[in-house]
C-alpha positions as CSV (number, residue, x, y, z in Angstrom):
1,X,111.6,35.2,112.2
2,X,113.8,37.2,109.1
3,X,110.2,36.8,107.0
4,X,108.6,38.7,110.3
5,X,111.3,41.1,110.3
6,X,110.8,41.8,106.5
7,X,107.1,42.0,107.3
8,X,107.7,44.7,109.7
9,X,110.1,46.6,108.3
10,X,108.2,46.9,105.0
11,X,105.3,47.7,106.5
12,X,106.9,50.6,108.2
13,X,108.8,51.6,105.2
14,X,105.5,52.1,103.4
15,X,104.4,53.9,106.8
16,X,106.6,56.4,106.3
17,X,106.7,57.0,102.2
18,X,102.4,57.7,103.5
19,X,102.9,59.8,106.2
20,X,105.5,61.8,103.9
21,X,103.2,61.4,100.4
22,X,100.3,62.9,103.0
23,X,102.3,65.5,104.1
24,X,102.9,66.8,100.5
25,X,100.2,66.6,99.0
26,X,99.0,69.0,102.5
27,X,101.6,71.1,101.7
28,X,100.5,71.6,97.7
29,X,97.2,72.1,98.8
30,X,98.7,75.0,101.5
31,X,100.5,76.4,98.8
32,X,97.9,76.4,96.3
33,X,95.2,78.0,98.5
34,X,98.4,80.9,99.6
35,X,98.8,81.7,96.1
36,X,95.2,82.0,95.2
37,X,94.4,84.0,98.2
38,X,97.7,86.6,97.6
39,X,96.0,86.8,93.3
40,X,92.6,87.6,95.1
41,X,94.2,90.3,97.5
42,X,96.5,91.7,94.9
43,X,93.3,92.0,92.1
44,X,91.6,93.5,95.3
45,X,94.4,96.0,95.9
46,X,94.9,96.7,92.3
47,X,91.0,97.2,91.8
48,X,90.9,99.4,94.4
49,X,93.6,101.7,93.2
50,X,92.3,102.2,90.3
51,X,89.1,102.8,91.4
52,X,91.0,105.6,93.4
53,X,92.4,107.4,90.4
54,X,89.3,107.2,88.3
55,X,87.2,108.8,91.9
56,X,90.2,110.6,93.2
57,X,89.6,112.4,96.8
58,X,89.1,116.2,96.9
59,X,88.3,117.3,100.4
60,X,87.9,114.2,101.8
61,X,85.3,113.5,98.8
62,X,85.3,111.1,96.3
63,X,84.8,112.9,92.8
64,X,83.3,110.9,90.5
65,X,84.1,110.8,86.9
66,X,80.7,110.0,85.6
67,X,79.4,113.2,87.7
68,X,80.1,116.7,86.1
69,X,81.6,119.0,86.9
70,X,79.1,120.8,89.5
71,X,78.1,117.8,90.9
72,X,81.6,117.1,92.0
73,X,82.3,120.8,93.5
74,X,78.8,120.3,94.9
75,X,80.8,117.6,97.1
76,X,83.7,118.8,97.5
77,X,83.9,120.5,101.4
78,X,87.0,122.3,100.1
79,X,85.0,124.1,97.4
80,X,81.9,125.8,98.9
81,X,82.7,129.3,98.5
82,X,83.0,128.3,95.0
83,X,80.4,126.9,94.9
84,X,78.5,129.6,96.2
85,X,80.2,132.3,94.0
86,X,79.0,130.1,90.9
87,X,75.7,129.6,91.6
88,X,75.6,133.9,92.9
89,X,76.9,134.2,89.7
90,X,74.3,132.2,87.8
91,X,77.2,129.6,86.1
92,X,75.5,126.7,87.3
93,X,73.8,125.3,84.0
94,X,77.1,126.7,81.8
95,X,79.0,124.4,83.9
96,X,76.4,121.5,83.5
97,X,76.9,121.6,79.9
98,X,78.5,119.0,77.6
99,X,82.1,120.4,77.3
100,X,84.6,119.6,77.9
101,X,85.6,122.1,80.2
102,X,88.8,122.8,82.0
103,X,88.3,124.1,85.4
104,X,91.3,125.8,87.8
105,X,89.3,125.9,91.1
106,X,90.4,127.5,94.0
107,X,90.1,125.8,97.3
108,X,87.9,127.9,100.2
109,X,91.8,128.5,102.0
110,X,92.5,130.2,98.3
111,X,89.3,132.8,98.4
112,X,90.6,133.6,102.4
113,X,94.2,134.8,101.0
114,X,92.3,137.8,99.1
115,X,91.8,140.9,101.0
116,X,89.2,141.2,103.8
117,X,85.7,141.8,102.3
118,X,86.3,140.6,98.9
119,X,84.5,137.5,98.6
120,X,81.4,139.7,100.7
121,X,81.1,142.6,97.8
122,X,81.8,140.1,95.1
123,X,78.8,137.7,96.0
124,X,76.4,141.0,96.1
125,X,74.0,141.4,92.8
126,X,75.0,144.6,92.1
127,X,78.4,143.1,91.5
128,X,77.6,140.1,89.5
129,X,79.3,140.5,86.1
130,X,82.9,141.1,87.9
131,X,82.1,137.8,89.7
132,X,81.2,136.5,86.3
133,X,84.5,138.0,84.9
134,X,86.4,136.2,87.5
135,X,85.0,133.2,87.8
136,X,85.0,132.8,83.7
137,X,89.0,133.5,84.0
138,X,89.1,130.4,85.9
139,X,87.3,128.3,82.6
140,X,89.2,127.3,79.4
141,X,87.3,125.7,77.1
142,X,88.9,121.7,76.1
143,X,90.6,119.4,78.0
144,X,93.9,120.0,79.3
145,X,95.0,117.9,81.6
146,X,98.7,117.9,83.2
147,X,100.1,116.1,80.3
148,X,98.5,118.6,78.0
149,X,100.0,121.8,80.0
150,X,103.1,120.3,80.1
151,X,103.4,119.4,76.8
152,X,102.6,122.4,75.6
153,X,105.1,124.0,78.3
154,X,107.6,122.2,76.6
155,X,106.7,123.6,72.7
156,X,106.7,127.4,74.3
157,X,109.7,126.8,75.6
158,X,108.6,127.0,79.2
159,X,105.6,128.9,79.1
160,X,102.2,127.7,77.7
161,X,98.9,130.4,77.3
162,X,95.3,130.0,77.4
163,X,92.1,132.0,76.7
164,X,89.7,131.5,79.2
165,X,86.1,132.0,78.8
166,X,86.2,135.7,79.9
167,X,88.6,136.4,77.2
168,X,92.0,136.8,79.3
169,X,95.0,134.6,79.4
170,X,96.5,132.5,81.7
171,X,100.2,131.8,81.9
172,X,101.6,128.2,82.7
173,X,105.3,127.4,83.7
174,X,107.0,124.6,85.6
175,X,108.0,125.3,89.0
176,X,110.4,122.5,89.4
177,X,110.6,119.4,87.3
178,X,107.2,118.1,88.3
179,X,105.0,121.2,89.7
180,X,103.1,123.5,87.3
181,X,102.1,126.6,88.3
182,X,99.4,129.5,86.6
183,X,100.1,133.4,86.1
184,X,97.1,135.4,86.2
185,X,97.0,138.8,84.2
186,X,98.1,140.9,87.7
187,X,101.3,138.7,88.0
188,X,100.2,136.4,91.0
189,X,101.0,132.9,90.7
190,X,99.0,129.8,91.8
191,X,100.3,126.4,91.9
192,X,98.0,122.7,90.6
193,X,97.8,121.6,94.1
194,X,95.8,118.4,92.8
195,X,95.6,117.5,89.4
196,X,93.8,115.9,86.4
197,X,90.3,115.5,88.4
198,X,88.1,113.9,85.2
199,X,84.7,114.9,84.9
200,X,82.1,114.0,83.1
201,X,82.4,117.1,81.1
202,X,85.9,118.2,81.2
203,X,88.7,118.2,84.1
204,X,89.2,120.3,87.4
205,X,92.8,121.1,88.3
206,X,92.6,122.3,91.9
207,X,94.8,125.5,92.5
208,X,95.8,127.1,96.0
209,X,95.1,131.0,94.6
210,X,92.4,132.7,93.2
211,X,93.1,134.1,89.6
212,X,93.0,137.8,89.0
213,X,91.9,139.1,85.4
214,X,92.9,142.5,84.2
């Protein structure tokens, strides 16, 4: 009867150390297919992101840094009366070019802060070389994205000038610790409402004002 007892109880004993070895070897398993599935997510996430700042939105557009710079204003909904103004203005293949090229576009809401009937008489043909002035004033030849403004905010001791393509200068200045804002020739300011947009050919820094050569 003690050697049935044994029998039983050993049997049950190794019952239980089963049951238990089963359990964790299920719970490994759960914890290996957790942590592989939270790398995959996070690669996914991460991937994604930086998909996002390579192609960052303008608009609601995606612009791509393997398209230049045309191509992305082309896309942008935010940017048609540029758009428009370049291509009246006969910029379009000056624009395509190799570059690089830094670009201060305005958004459509910028060109609607100018007086009534500005944008109308600019776009006519008769008027083409002061759209041509203006929209050059909005051009710097290079690259100079934020880090390069700023930076060179920093050696002027707050201020930083360019030439643009038209041959006047623009003005930049920080307008708090982050923000950096432009000065046209007539003393109105825009500010970088989004920045360092790559193209293919240079960079667009998208500003809320239209610039205003002398």
């Amino acid at each position: 009867m003690v050697g049935g007892t044994l029998l039983l109880v050993t049997s049950g004993a190794r019952k239980t150390r089963s049951r238990r070895e089963g359990k964790t070897k299920m719970n490994i398993k759960l914890a290996t297919i957790f942590a592989v599935a939270s790398i995959a997510m996070g690669a996914f996430a991460a991937s994604n992101q930086d998909k996002m700042m390579d192609n960052p939105m303008v608009g609601g557009a995606a612009m791509m840094r393997t398209t230049d710079i045309v191509g992305n204003a082309v896309n942008s909904p935010d940017h048609t009366t540029l758009v428009a103004a370049v291509k009246a203005a006969g910029l379009v293949d000056a624009l395509h070019g190799k570059g690089p090229l830094t670009v201060f576009a305005p958004t459509n809401g910028a060109f609607k802060l100018l007086p009534d009937g500005t944008v109308d008489t600019l776009l006519k043909p008769e008027n083409k070389d002061t759209l041509t002035k203006v929209l050059t004033y909005h051009v710097v030849a290079g690259l100079y994205d934020s880090k390069a403004i700023k930076a060179g905010i920093r050696k002027g001791n707050g201020s930083f000038m360019l030439r643009a393509l038209s041959g006047g200068t623009l003005t930049f200045m920080m307008n708090g610790p982050m923000n950096i804002v432009v000065k046209d020739e007539k003393g109105g300011i825009a500010s970088i409402s989004t920045y360092d947009v790559y193209q293919s050919n240079g960079v667009i820094q998208v500003i809320d004002k239209v610039l205003m050569p002398q």
